[in-house]
N, C-alpha and C positions, 0 to 999 in steps of 0.2 A: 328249543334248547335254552336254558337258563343261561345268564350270563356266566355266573358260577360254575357253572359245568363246563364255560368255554374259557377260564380263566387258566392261563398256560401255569405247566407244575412252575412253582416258583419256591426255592430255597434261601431264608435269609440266614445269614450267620453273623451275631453279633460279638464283638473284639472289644478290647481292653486297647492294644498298643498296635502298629504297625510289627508285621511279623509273627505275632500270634494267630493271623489266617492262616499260614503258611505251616507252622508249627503245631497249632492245634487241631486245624478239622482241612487243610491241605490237601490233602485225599480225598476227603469226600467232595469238595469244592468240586476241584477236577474229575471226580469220577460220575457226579451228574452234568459236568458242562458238558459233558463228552457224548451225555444221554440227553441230551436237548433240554435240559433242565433252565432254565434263569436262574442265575447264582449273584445275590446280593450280599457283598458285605459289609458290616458298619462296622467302622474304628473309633470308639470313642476318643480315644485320645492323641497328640499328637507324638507321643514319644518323645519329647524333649529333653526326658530324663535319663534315654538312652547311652552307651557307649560314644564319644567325642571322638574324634581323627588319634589313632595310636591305641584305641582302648581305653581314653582317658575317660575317670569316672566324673560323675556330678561332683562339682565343690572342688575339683582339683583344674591347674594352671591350663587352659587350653581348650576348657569344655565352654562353648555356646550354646544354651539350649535352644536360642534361635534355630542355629547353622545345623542342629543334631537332626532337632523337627524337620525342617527341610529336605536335608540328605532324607530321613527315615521317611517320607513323603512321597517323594520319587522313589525310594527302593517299595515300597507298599505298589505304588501304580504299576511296577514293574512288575512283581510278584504275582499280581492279580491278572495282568495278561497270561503270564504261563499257564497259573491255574483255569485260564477261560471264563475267569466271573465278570458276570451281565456288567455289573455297576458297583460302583464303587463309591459309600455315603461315609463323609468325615462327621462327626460331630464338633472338632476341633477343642474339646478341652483341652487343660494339661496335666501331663503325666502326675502320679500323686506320690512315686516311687515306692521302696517297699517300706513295712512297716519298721519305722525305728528309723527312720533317716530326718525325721523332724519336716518334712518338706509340706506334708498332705494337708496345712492349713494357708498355704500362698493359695493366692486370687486367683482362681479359676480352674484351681487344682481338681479332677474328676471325683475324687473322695469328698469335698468337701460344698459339692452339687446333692441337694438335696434329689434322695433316691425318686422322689414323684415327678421332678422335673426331669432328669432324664430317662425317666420312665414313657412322660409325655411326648416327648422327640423321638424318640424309638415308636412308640406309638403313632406319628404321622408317619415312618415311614413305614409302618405295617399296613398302614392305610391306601399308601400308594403304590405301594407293591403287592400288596393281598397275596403275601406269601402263605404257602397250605403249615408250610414246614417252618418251623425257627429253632435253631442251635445257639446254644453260649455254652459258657463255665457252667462246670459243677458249683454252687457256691459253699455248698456244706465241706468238700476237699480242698478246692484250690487257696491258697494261701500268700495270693499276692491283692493288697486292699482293691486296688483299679480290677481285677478280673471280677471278687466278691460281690461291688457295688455294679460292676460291666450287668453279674448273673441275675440280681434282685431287681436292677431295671427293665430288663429285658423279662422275666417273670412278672411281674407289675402290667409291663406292658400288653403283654397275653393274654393276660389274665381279664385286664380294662375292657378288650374285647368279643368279639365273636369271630373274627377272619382267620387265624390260627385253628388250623386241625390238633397238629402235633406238636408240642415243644420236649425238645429234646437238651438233656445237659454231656458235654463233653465227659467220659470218663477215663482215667488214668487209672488201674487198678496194679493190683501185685502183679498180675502179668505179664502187662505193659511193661513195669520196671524190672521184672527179669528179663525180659526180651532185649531189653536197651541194656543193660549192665552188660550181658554175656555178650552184645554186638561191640561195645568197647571193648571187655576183656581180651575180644580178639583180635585187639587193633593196641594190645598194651595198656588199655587204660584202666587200673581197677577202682571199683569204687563201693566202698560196702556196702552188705547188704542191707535192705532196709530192717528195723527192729524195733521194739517200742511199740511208743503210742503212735508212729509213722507206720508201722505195717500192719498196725490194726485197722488207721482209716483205710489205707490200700486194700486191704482185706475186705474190708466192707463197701469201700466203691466196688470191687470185685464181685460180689454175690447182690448188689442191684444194676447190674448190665442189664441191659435188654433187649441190645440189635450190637451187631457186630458187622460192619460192611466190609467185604474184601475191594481193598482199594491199592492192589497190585500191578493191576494194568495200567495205575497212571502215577505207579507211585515214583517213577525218574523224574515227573513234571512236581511231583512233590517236592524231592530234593533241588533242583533246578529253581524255583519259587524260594525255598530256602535262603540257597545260595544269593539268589537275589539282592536280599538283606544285607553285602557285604560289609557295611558298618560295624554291624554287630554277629556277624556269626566266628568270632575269637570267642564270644563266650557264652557259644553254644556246645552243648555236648554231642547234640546230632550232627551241626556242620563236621564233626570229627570223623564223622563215621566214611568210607568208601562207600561205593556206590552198591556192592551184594550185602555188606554190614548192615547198611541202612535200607534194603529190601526187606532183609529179616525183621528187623525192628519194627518197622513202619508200616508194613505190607496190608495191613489190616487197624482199622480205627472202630472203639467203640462206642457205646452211646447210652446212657439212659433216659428213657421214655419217661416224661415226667408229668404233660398233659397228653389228654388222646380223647377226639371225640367219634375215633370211626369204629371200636370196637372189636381191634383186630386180635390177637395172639401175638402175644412174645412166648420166646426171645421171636427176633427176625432179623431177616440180613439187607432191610430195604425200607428206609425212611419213608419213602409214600407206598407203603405196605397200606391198600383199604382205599387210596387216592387218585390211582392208575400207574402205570409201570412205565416209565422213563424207559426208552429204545435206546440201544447204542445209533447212535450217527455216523454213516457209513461216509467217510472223508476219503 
């Protein structure tokens, strides 16, 4: 038997900030840890640009980005235990914040890390994990700079090599945000619906889906990993939700298939669809 063939399924998921495991691909984390999967994730960044003690934003009386990174450091380690991931890789940048805040040309800031170099670092730890699977951002949709440059490195990265079977990009489509508006509205909270040049990208992540996993069965350890994050879930819109609101919403995560060397058929409901079939683990 080849090594390769005895190489254990291994899922990496690459992040932008602390909390985006838990938020963007949370579900899936946990719903192959639970399949005996090795579940790696990388944070490029340290979040220091995050929420401060109160809410407090960056640039106002009270915010440390030291004190933030840290807090957001341990609520990451914590999160990653609920979801059951193998390991847990910091890259240790800093946050780049969003676009228009002026911030993303200070020293060491993740935007302004030329995309080959953290392409390169992503790239060693593809090497030492010989993940089959790898997950980020959409970069064509998502709209926060650190997730953009998170998607093109980690695509860079894949690419460099031969050890990735599958890369997969997170998708948010109109469905997803109807599922999430109608679980607020049920809870008081309205929020309009999307329109525009907004529900047209939504619309078009939408019809390039191409796996949809049901990640229902673990998806309390989703919210639980969440909640984790207590720093910053004031300004979140899922922390808002109760716990059947946010089944609804959440219950299911989807994905677009962006490389693929095994040849299989979409859509699908199983990331190593062609790679072998993760067991549930009978605990």
């Amino acid at each position: 038997m080849s090594s390769a063939a005895a190489a254990p399924l291994t899922l990496m998921a690459v992040h932008a900030h602390p909390d985006d495991e838990s938020t963007s691909t949370g579900g899936l984390l946990a719903h192959y840890a639970l399949r005996g999967v090795r579940t790696i994730v990388v944070t490029c960044t340290d979040g220091d640009l995050g929420d401060g003690p109160g809410g407090v934003k960056p640039g106002q009386d009270g915010h440390d980005p030291r004190e933030v990174a840290a807090v957001r450091q341990g609520e990451l380690r914590r999160a990653c235990e609920h979801l059951g991931v193998s390991d847990l890789e910091l890259l240790g940048y800093h946050d780049s914040g969003m676009a228009g805040w002026g911030l993303q040309d200070r020293d060491n800031a993740f935007c302004g890390v030329p995309v080959e170099h953290a392409a390169s670092r992503i790239a060693l730890l593809i090497n030492r994990y010989q993940p089959q699977v790898v997950v980020t951002y959409d970069p064509d949709s998502t709209r926060h700079p650190d997730h953009v440059h998170a998607a093109r490195a980690t695509t860079l990265a894949v690419d460099a090599g031969q050890l990735v079977a599958k890369l997969y990009y997170k998708a948010h489509g109109s469905s997803y945000w109807q599922r999430l508006n109608q679980a607020l509205a049920e809870v008081g909270i309205q929020r309009a619906a999307p329109s525009g040049e907004t529900l047209r990208i939504l619309e078009t992540v939408e019809q390039r889906i191409t796996t949809i996993v049901d990640v229902s069965q673990v998806v309390d350890r989703k919210r639980t990993a969440l909640h984790a994050h207590a720093s910053q879930i004031g300004s979140s819109l899922a922390g808002k939700l109760p716990t059947s609101q946010y089944r609804y919403a959440f219950g299911t995560e989807a994905y677009i298939r962006t490389r693929d060397t095994t040849g299989t058929s979409t859509p699908e409901d199983d990331l190593f669809t062609g790679l072998g079939k993760p067991q549930l683990q009978l605990r």
